[in-house]
C-alpha positions in Angstrom: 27.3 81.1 291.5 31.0 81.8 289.6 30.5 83.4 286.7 31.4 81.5 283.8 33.2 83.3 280.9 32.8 82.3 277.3 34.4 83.1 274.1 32.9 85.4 271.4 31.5 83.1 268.7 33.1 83.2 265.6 31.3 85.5 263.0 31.5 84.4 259.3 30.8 87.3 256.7 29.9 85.6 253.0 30.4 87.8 249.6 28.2 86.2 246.8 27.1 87.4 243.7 27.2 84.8 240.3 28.5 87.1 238.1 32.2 87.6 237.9 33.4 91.0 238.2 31.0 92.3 240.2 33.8 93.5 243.4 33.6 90.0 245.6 37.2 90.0 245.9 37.7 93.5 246.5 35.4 94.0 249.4 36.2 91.0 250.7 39.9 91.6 251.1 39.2 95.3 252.1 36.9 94.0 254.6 39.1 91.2 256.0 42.1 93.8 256.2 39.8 96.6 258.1 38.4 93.5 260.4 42.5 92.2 261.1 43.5 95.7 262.1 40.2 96.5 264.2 38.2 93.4 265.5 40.6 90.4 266.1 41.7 87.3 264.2 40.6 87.2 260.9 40.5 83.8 258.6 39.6 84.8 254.7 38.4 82.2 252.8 38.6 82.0 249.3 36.5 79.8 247.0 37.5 81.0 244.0 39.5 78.7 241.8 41.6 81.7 240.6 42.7 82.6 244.2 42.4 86.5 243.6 42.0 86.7 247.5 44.9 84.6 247.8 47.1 86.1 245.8 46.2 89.5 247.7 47.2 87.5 250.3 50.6 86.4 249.4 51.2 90.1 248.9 50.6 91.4 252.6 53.3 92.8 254.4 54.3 91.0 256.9 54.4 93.9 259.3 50.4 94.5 259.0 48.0 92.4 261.1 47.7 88.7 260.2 45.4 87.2 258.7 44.8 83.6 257.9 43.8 82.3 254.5 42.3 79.3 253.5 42.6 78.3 249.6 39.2 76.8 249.4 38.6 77.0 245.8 40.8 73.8 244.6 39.6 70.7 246.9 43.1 68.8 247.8 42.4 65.1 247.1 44.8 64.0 250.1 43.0 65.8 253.1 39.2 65.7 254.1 37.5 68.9 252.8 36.7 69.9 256.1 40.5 69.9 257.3 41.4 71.8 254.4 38.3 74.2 256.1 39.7 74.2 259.0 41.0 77.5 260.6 42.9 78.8 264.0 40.4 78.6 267.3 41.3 81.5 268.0 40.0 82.9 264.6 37.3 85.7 266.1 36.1 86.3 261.9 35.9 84.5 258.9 35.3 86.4 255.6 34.0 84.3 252.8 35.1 85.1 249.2 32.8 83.2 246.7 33.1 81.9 243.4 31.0 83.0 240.1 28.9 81.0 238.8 27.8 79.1 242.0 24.4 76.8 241.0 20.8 77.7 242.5 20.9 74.4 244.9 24.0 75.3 246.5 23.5 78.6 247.3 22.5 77.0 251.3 26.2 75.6 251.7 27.5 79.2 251.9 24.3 81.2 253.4 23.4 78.4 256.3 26.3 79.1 258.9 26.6 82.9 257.7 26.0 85.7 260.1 26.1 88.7 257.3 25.9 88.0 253.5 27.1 90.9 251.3 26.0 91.1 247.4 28.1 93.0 245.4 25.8 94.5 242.4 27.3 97.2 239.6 25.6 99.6 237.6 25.3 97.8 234.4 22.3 96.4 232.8 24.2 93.6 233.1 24.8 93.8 236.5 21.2 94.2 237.4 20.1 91.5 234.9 22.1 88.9 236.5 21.3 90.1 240.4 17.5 90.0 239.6 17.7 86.1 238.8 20.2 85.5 241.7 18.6 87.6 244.2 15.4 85.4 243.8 17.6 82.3 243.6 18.5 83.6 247.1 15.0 83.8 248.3 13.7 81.4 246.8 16.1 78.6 246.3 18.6 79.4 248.7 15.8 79.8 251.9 17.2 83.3 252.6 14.4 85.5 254.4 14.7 89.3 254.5 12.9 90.0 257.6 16.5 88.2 259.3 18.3 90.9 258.4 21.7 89.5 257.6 21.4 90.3 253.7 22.7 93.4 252.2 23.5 94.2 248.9 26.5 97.1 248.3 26.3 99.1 245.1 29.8 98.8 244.1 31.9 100.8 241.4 29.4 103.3 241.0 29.9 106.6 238.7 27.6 109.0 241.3 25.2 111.9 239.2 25.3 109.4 236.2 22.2 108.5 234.5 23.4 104.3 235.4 24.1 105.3 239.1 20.4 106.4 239.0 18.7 103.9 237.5 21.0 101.5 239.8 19.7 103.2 243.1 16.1 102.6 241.8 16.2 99.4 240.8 18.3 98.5 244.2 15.2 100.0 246.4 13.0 97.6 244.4 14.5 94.5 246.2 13.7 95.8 249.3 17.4 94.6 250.4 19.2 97.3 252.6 21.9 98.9 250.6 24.9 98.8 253.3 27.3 100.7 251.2 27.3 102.7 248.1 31.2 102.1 247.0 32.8 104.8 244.1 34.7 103.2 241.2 38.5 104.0 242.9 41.5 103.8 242.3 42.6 103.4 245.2 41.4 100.2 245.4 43.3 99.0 242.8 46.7 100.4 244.5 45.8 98.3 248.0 45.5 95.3 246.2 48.5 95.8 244.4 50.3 95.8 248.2 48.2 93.2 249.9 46.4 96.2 252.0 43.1 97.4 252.9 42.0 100.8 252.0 42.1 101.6 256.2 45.8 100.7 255.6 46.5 103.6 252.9 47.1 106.8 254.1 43.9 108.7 255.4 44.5 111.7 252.8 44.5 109.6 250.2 41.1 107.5 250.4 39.2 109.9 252.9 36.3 109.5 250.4 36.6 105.9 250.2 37.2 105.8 253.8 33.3 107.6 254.4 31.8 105.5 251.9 33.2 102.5 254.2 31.7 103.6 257.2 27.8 102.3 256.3 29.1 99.1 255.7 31.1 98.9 258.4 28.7 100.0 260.9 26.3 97.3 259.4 29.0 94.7 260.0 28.8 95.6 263.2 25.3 95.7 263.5 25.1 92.0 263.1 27.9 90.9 265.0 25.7 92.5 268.3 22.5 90.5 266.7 24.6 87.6 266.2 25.8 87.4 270.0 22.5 88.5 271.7 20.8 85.7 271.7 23.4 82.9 272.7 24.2 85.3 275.9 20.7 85.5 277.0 20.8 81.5 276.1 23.0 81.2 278.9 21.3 80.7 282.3 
């Protein structure tokens, strides 16, 4: 029998955390850029009605990989929403950038179709306060299970050897959610979004530290893109 070849299916990656501030936007361009450069055709999605990933976006030399955005946070009254959705075929990844605020019930719209979700959580009491309530909103509300592995939470803009950075960890193991990625508070973050570039796109002296804190989570991301594709090719007979 000839062998039939299939395409990879498309992997989407969702960032979600409630709270505004908490580093959505800045792992989720950091990620797109790393995934553009490294994995294929990217698609970033943002549903943010202040387009930060966008405007990222509009920054990007044209020189770097491509990657395709999709301004999803402002629904245009003359097309359907799902043409305004609608990205390349050829598009191998979509990253998800989500809004704050998002309510309990719709938490499924984002999570359904997603192959990793990523939750961005800082160091404040804040921080925690608020990812407690949406965690179990996640669970609960959201029909997320933790034995499926695709939920991970980052520790983002962390201060290491600091009384909060302690606390943070402790409370983080207390979810029992994997934490992919423990991410410092940078600068260097701040100077790739100024250019519309990733971190990987920086030069290695400069964010070697960064650059090791990304390997977890990008080692994770690949982690579920091999779950994600077993079983439809042992589907096929």
């Amino acid at each position: 029998m000839e062998e039939q070849q299939f395409a990879p299916p498309r992997q989407r990656v969702v960032l979600l955390n409630p709270k505004g501030g908490s580093g959505k936007t800045t792992i989720a361009t950091n990620l797109a850029a790393w995934l553009a450069g490294h994995r294929g055709a990217v698609a970033l999605m943002d549903f943010d009605a202040q387009s930060s990933s966008m405007h990222w976006l509009s920054r990007r030399p044209a020189e770097l990989p491509a990657i395709y955005g999709v301004d999803a946070g402002r629904p245009d009254p003359h097309v359907t929403r799902s043409f305004q959705l609608r990205v390349p075929p050829a598009t191998r990844y979509i990253v998800a950038d989500t809004a704050a605020a998002i309510p309990a019930h719709r938490l499924c719209e984002f999570t359904r179709s997603a192959d990793a979700i990523l939750v961005p959580i800082g160091a404040s009491d804040i921080d925690m306060h608020a990812a407690t309530r949406f965690i179990s909103d996640l669970l609960l509300r959201g029909g997320e299970d933790r034995r499926a592995g695709r939920l991970a939470v980052v520790a983002n803009r962390v201060r290491e050897k600091t009384v909060a950075y302690r606390r943070l960890m402790r409370f983080l193991n207390r979810l029992r959610i994997p934490v992919v990625a423990v991410l410092r508070d940078s600068q260097n973050y701040l100077h790739a979004a100024e250019q519309g570039r990733g971190l990987h796109e920086l030069p290695p002296r400069r964010v070697q530290r960064d650059l090791e804190q990304w390997a977890s989570l990008i080692r994770w991301i690949r982690l579920r893109e091999a779950v994600s594709v077993q079983p439809r090719q042992l589907a096929v007979s």
